[in-house]
KOLTI-408006 format. One record per atom (N, C-alpha, C): z, y, x; residue in one letter. Coordinates in steps of 0.05 Angstrom, whole numbers, plus 5000, padded with zeros to 4 digits. Each point is the difference from the previous one (the first is absolute). Example, Ala and Ser with C-alpha at 12.3 -4.5 7.8 and 13.67 -1.06 7.14 Angstrom:
# KOLTI-408006
515648865264A500050244982A500050245018A498650214993S500150245016S501450224985S
END
This chain:
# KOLTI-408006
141288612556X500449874974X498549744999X500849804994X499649744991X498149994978X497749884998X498749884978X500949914983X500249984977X501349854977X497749654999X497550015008X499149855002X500649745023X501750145018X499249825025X502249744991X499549835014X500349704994X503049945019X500549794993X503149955006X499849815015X497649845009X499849895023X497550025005X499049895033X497549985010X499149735010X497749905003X500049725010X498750185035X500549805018X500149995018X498550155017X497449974987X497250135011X500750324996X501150064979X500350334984X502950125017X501749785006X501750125015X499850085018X498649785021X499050095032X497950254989X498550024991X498250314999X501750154994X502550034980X501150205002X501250175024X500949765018X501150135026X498549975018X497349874998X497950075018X500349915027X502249714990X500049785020X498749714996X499849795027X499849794988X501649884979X498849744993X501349854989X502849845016X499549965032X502149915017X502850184995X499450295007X501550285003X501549914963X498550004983X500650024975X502649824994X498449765008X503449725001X501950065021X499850215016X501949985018X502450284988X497950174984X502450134992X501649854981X498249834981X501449824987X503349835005X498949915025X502049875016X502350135013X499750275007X501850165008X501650154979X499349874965X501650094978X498850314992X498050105014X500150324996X498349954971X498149814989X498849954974X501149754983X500950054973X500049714987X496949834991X500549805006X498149844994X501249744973X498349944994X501249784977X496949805001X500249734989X497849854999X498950124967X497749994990X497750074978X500749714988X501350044966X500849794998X497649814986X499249765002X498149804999X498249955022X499750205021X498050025023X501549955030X498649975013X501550025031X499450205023X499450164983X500150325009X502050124996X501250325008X502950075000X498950334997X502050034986X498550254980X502950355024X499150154999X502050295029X501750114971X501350165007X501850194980X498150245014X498950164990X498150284996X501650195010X502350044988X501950194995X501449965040X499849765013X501350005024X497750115027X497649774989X497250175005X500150375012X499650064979X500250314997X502450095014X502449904995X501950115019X500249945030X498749795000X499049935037X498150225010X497650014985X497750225006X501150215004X502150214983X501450245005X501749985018X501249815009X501850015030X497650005018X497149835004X498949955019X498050335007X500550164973X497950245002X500550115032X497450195007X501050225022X501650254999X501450035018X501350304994X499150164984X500050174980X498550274988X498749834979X498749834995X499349804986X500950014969X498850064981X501850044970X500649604993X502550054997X500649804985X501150014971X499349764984X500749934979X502850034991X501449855016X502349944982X502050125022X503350034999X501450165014X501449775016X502349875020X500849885001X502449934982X500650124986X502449904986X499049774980X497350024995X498849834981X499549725013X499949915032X499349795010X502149794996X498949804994X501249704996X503050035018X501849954990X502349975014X501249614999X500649874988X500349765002X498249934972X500249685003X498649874974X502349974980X498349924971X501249924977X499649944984X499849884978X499249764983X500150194967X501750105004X501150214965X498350094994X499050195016X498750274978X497750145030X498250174986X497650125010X499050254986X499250115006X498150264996X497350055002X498450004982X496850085003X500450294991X497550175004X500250184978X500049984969X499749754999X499049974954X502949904995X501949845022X501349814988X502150045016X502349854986X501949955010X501649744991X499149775022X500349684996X502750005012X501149834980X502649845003X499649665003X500149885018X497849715007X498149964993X498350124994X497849994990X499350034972X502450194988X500150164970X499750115009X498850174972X499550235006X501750154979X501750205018X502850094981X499750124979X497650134992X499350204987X499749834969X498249675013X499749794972X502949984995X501649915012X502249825001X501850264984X500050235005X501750164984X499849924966X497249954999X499550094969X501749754985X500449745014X501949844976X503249885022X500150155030X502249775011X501950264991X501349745014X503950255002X501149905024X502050215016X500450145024X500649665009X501649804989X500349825006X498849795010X497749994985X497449815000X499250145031X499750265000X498450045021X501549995030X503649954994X500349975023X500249755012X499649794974X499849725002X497549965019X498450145002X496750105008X500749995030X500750334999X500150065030X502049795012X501749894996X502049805012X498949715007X497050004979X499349745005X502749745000X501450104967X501449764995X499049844995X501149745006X498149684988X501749854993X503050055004X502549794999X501450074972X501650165011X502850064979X499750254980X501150084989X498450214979X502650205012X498650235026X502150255002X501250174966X498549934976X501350134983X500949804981X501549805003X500149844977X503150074989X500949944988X502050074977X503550045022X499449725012X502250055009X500250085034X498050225001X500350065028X499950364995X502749964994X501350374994X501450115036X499650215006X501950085020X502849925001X501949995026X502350004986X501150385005X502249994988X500250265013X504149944998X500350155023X501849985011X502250224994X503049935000X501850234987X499550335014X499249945029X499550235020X497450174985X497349844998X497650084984X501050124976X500749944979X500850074979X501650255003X501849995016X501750375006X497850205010X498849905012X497450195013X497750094985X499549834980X498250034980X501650164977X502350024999X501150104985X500450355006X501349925025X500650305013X497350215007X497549874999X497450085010X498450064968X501650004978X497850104974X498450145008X501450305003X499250305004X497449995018X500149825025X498550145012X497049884999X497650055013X497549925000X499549674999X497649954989X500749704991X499449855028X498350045017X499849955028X501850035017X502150184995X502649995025X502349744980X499549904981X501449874988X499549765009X497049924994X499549675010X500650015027X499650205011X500650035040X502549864999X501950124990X502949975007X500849744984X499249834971X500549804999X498549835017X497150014997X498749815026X501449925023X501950125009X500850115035X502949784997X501549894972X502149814997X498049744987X497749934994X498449784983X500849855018X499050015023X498749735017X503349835002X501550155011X503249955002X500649804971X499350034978X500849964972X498649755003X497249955016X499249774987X499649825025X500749684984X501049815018X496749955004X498850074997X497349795003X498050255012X500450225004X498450245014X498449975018X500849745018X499250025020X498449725011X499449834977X498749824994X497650005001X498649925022X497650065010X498249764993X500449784981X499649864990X496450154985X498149854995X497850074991X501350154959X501349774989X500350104975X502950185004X501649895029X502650214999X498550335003X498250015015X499750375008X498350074967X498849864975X498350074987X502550074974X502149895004X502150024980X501250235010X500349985024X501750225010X498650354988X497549955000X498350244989X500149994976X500249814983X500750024969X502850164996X501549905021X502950154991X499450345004X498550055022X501150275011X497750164973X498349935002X497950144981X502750074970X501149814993X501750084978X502250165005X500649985024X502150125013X499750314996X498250045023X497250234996X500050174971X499049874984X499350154975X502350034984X502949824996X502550084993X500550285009X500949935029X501050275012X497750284989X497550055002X499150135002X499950204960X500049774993X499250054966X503750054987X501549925013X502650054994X501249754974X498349725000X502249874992X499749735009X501349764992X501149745010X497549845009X500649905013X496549755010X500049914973X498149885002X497849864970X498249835011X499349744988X498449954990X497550054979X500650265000X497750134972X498050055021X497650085001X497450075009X500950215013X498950165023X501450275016X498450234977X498049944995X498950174981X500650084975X501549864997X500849994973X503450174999X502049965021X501550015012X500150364997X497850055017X500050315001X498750114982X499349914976X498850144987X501950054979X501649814997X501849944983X502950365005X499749925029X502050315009X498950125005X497950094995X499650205013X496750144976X499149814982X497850184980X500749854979X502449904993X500149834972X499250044979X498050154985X499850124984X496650085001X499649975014X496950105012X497649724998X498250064981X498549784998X497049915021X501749765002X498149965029X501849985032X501450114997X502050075022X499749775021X501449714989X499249895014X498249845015X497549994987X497449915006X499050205025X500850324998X498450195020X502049875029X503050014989X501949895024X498749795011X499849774986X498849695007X498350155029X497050124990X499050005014X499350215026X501550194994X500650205020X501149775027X502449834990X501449915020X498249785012X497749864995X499549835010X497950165019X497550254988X499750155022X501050165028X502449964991X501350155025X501549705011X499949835004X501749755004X499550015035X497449995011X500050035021X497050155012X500250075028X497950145010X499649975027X500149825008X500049945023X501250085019X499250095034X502250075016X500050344997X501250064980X501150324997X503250035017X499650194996X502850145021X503249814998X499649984971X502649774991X499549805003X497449815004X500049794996X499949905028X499350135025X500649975021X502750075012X501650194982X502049965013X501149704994X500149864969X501049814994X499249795026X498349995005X498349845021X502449985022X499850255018X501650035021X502349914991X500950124977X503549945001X500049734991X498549774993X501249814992X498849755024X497650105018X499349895024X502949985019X502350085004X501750075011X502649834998X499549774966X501649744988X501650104983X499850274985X502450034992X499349854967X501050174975X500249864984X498450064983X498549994975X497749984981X502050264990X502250034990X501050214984X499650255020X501049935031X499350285012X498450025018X497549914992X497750035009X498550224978X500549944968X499550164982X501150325003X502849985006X501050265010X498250125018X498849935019X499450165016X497050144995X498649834973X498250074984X500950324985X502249954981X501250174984X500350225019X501249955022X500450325020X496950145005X498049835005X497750165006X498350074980X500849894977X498450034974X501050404999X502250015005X500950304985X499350175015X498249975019X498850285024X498050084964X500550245011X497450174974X496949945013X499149855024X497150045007X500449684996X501849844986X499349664985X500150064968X502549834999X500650024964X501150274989X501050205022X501450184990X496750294991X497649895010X497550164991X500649964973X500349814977X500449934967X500950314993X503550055013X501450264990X497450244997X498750065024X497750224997X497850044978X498749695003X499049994974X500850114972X502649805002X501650084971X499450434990X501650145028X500050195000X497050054999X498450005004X497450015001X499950054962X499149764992X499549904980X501850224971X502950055009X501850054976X498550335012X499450155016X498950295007X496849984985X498249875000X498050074984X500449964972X502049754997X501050064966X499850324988X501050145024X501750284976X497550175007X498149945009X497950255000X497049844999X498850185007X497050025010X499449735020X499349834995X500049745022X497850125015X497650145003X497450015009X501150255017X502050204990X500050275015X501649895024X502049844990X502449915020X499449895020X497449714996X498849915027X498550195014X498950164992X497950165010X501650195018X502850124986X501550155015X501849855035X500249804987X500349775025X498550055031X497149894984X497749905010X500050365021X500450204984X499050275018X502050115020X502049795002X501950065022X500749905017X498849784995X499949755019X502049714994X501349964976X501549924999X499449634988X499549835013X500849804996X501649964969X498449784976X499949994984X501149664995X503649984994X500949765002X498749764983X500149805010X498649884970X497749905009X498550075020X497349994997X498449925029X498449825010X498850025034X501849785004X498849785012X501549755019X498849995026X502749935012X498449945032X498849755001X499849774977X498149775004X497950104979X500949934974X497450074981X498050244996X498850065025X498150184996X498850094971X499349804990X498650114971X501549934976X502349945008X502050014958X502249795010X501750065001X503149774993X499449824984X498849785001X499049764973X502349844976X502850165022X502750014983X500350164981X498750315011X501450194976X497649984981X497549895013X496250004976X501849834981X501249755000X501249864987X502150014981X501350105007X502550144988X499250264978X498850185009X498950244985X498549914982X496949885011X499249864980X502549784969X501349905001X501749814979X501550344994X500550185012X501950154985X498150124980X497050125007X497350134985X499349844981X500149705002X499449794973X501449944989X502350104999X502950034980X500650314991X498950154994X499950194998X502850185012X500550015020X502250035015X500050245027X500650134987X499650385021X496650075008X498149774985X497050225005X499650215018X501950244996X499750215015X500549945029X502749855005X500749975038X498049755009X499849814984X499049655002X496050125007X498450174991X497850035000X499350315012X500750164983X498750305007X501850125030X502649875003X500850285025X498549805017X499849665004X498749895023X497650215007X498050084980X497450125001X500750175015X501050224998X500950215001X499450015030X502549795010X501150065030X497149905010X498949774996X498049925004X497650225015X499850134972X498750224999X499650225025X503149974994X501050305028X500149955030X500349784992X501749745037X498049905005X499049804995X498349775006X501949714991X502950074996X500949775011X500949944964X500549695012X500949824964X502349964999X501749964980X502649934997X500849805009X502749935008X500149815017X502649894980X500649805016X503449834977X501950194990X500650235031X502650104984X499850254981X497650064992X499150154980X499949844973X498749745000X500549944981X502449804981X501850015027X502749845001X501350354975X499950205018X500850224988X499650064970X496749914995X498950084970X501349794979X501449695014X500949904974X502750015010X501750095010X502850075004X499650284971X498550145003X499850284975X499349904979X498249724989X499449954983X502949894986X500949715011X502449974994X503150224996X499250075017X502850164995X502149945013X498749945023X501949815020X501650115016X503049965008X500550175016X500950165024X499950275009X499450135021X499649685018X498850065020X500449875030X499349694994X499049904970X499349754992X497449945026X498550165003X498049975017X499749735024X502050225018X500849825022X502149745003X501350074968X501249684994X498649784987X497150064991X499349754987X498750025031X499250105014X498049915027X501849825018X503250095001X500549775011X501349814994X500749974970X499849774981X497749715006X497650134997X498049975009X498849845024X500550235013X499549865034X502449865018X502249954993X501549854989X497949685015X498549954979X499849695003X497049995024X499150225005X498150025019X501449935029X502950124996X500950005031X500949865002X501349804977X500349775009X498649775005X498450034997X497149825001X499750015042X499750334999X499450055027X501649945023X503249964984X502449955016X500449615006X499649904987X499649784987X497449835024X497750185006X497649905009X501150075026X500850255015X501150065024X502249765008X502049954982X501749765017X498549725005X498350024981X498949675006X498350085036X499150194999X499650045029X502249875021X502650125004X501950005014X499550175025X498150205005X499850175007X500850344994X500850105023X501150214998X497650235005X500350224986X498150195002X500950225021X498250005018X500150125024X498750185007X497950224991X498350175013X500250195022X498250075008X500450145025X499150224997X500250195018X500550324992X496650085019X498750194989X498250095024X501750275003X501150005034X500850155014X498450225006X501050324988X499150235010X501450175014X501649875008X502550255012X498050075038X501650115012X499950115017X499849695026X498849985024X499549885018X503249955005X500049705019X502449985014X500550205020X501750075004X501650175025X501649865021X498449975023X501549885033X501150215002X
END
């Protein structure tokens, strides 16, 4: 487990002791990319990333040796968007948790996009949608709102003359379109220029006071999270040249595994099962069988989701489900060790509103939505293709 105290960078001297090399050894991992370094800004000293630190030291441990962190957690490429401490979760150097309390999903993807040119949401930059899109969106009501944007997404790029406009303000527009694109298909009606927040609150809690302020900010905490399972696939699949619309697709396909965005559904079920009884008997009955309690335990935030502290907290100072927003956190707390994490409390204002079934995993990728394009967006300006290599366990060659 990670300190909540430890620091997000080291100066030079604190780095080399961490790994308990020189200062030479220290710049040379530097130089071989295995640490980020950045210059200390006003000084001419250059300040380590902690977090790469620590993940060097746990590759360098001895066999049998306890380590900290697992490999899935080690630095995989760089990126400019977004980061993880234990307290926080920075979007360029926001901190998403402030930025929920007054932005909207827009503003923040203006953020992660690091627009500076053209306004991706301005009045007249609507999707187009095409006579083919329109039969598909039509023929697809019935079914899940995620197999819907799949299947219009999969005709967008085709529809639009400018998709593939790699232009600095062409790829930032191009994300203005699909984000509306996105939340049409998913919410079930026409692109807009209205706020996305406003948009779905309008279909989906019209009537419910507050509705859209909890939406506003739900969506800007879930907007992005760095390299999670979806957001690296976006990576791969759009490292490869294809298009900003189906680079997103390939987000939407990995979002719906139940151990990504499809964990929300569990919660929900979670959440609507201690409704009808005993919340204290039910965890406890859990807890005595061994059963994994959805909702709750991250594989980064050791000590609390600073998404869902955020979120729960505004639902508890609005007087808004008390019982799920404060007392069951305790509870599990209590029984587990472990804290609530996003999709528990994505779950507790899906019940507050009245939102419906399966809303969960559609505002998450409403949402993340403008994260992956950010990430898709940063991968092409590379022009590199993502390549990893496999560590081989199979069986020896055979002469």
């Amino acid at each position: 487990m990670k300190n909540s105290s430890e620091p997000l960078y080291l100066d030079a001297r604190q780095a080399a002791a961490e790994l308990s090399v020189t200062p030479a050894t220290l710049y040379a991992y530097v130089s071989r990319g295995l640490i980020r370094s950045e210059p200390e800004e006003g000084a001419r000293t250059r300040r380590y990333r902690a977090d790469d630190v620590r993940a060097l030291k746990n590759r360098r441990a001895p066999p049998g040796e306890s380590r900290n962190a697992s490999e899935s957690e080690q630095p995989v490429l760089d990126s400019a968007i977004s980061t993880l401490t234990q307290e926080e979760l920075i979007y360029r150097g926001v901190s998403a948790a402030v930025l929920s309390r007054t932005a909207t999903l827009e503003q923040t993807a203006t953020l992660l996009w690091d627009a500076t040119g053209a306004d991706p949401f301005g009045a007249a930059n609507l999707p187009a949608i095409s006579p083919a899109m329109q039969a598909i969106f039509e023929a697809a009501r019935t079914v899940s709102p995620l197999e819907r944007v799949i299947a219009v997404l999969a005709l967008a790029a085709e529809a639009d003359p400018r998709a593939y406009n790699r232009g600095a303000d062409g790829r930032m527009l191009t994300g203005g379109r699909i984000l509306r694109l996105v939340t049409a298909a998913i919410v079930g009606v026409k692109p807009s220029t209205e706020p996305i927040h406003r948009q779905i609150a309008r279909a989906w809690a019209p009537n419910v006071p507050k509705a859209d302020d909890f939406i506003r900010r739900v969506l800007v905490l879930l907007a992005e999270h760095e390299l999670n399972a979806s957001t690296y696939a976006v990576r791969v699949a759009a490292s490869t040249g294809i298009s900003l619309y189906d680079a997103v697709i390939a987000g939407l396909a990995a979002l719906k595994g139940p151990l990504h965005g499809g964990a929300g559904l569990s919660a929900a079920r979670f959440v609507d099962a201690v409704a009808q009884g005993d919340p204290a008997a039910q965890i406890r009955d859990r807890v005595v069988l061994g059963e994994r309690i959805p909702g709750f335990g991250h594989l980064v935030y050791k000590g609390g989701d600073p998404r869902a502290v955020e979120l729960l907290q505004a639902l508890t100072a609005s007087g808004v489900e008390p019982r799920f927003a404060s007392e069951i956190p305790t509870l599990v707390a209590e029984a587990t060790g472990q804290a609530a994490n996003i999709d528990y409390a994505v779950a507790v204002l899906a019940r507050a509103l009245g939102l419906p079934k399966g809303s969960e995993i559609a505002l998450f990728a409403i949402a993340r939505t403008a994260g992956w394009i950010a990430h898709a967006i940063e991968q092409q300006k590379t022009g590199k293709l993502i390549r990893p290599r496999a560590r081989y366990i199979g069986p020896a060659l055979r002469r």
